[in-house]
C-alpha positions as a Markdown table, in Angstrom:
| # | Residue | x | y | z |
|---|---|---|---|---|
| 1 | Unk | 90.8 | 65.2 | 101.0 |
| 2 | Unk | 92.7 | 66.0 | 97.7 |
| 3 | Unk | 95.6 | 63.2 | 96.9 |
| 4 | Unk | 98.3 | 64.9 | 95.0 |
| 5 | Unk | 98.9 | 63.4 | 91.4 |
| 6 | Unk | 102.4 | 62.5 | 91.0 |
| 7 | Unk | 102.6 | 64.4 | 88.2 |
| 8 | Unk | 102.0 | 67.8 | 90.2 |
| 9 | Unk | 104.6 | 66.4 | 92.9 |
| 10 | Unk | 107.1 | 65.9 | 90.8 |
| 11 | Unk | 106.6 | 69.5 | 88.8 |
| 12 | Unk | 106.8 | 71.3 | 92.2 |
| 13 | Unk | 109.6 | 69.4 | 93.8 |
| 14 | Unk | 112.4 | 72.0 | 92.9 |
| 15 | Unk | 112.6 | 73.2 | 96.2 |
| 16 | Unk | 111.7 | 77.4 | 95.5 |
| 17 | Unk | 112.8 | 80.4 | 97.3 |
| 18 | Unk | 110.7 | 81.8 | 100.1 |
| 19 | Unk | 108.9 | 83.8 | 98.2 |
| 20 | Unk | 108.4 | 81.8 | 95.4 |
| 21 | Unk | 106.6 | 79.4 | 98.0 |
| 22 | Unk | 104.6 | 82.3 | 99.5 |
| 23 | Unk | 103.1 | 82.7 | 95.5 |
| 24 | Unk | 102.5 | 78.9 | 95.3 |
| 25 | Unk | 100.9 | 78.1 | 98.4 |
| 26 | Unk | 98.9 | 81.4 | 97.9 |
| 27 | Unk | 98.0 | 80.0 | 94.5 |
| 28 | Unk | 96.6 | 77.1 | 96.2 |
| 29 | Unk | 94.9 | 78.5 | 98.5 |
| 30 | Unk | 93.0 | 80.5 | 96.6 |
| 31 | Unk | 92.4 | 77.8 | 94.2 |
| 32 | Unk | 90.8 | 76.1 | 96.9 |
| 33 | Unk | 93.7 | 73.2 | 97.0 |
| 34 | Unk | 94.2 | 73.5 | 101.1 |
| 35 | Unk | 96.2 | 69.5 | 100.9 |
| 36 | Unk | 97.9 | 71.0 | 98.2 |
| 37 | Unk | 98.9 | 74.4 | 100.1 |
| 38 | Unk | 99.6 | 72.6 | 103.5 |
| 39 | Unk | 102.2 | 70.0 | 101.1 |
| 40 | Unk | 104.3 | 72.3 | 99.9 |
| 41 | Unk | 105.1 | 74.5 | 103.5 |
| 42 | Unk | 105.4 | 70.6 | 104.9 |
| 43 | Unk | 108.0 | 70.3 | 101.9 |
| 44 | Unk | 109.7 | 73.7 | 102.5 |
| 45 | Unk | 111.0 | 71.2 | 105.8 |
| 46 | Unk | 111.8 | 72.8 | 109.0 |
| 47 | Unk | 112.5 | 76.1 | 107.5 |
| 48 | Unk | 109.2 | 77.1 | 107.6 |
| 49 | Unk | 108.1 | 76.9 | 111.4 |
| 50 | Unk | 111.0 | 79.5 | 111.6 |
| 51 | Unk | 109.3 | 81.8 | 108.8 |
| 52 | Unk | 107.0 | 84.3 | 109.4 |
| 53 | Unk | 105.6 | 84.0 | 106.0 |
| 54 | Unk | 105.0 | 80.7 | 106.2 |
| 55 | Unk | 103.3 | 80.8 | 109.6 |
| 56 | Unk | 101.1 | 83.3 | 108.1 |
| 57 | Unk | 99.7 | 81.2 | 105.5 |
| 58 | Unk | 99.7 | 78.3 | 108.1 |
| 59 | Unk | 97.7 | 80.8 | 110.0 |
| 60 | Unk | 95.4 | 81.2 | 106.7 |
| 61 | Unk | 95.5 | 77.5 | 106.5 |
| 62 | Unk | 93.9 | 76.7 | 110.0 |
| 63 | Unk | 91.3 | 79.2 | 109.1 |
| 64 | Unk | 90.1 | 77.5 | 105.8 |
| 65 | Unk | 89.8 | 73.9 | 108.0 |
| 66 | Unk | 88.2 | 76.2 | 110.6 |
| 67 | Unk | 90.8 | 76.1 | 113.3 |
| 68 | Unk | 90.8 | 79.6 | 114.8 |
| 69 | Unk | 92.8 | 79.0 | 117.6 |
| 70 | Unk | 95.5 | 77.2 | 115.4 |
| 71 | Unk | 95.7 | 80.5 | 112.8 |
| 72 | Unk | 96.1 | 83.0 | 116.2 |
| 73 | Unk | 98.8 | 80.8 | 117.4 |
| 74 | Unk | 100.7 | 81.2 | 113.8 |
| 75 | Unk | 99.8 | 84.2 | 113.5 |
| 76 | Unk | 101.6 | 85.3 | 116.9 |
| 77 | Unk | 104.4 | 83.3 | 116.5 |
| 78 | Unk | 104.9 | 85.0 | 112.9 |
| 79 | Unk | 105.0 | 88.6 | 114.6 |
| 80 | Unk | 107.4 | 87.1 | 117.5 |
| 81 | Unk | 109.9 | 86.4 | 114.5 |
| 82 | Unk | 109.3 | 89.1 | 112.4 |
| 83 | Unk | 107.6 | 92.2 | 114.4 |
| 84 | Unk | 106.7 | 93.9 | 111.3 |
| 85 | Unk | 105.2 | 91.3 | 109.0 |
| 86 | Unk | 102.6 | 93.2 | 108.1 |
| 87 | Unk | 100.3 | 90.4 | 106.6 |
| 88 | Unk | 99.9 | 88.6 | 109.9 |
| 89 | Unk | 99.7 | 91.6 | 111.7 |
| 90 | Unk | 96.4 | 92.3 | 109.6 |
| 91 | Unk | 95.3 | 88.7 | 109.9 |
| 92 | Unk | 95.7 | 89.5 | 113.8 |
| 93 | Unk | 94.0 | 92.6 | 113.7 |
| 94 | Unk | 91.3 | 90.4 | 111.5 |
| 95 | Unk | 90.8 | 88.1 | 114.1 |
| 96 | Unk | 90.2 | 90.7 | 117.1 |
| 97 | Unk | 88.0 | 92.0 | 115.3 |
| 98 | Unk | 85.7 | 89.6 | 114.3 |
| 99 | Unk | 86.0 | 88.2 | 118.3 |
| 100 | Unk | 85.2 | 91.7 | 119.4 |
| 101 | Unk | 82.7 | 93.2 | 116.6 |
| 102 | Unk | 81.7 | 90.2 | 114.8 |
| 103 | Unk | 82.8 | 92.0 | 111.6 |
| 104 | Unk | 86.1 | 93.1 | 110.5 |
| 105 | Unk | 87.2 | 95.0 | 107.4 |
| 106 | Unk | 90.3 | 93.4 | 106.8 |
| 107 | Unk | 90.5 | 90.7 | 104.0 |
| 108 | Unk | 92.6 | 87.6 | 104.9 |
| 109 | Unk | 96.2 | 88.4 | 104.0 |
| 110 | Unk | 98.1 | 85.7 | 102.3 |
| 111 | Unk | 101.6 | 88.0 | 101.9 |
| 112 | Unk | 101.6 | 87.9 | 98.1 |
| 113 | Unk | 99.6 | 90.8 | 97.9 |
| 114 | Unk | 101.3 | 93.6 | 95.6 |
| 115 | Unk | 101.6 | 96.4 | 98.6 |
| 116 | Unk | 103.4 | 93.2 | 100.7 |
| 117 | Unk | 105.8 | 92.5 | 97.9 |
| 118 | Unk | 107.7 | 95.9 | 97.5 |
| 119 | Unk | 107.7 | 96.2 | 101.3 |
| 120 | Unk | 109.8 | 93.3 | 101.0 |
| 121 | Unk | 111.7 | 93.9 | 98.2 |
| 122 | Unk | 112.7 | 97.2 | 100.2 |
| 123 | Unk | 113.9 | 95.1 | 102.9 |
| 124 | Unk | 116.4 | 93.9 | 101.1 |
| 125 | Unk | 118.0 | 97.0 | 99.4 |
């Protein structure tokens, strides 16, 4: 388990916009830093069990600490809030298909991904 250095706490304690989250916890992710990731959605505060994107990189969460039943459940809960997340759609979609086929051809989507941004940025015009 990765301790956080006070240091890092402290430079990512502004609390950021939900999209700036998404790109940090991404970040993490992908960087490998899951204590790290899982910190700053806990630090986002209650906000973020009522956000889609941040249930769908809970969802991406559960899968790096092996917990497939934990991601589905996020995963579902981020489509009952927002029907038309598209990145936990696919993570769905993921999962079926690796339960049904043992393969899928869907990557894990963490929502920061370029396509995922201007849908969003559409959204708001």
């Amino acid at each position: 388990m990765n301790i956080i250095s006070f240091k890092k706490r402290r430079a990512l304690m502004a609390r950021p916009d939900r999209s700036e989250l998404v790109r940090r916890v991404a970040d993490a992710i992908r960087r490998g830093e899951i204590d790290l990731a899982e910190w700053l959605i806990g630090e986002h505060g209650t906000d973020s069990s009522q956000s889609a994107e941040c249930l769908n990189l809970l969802g991406v969460i559960a899968v790096a600490e092996d917990d497939w039943r934990k991601a589905k459940r996020c995963w579902r809960r981020a489509t009952e809030i927002d029907s038309a997340y598209q990145p936990a759609l696919r993570n769905l979609r993921r999962y079926y298909e690796l339960n049904e086929f043992g393969k899928s051809g869907e990557e894990l989507c963490l929502g920061d991904e370029p396509e995922f941004s201007r849908e969003r940025e559409g959204d708001e015009s």
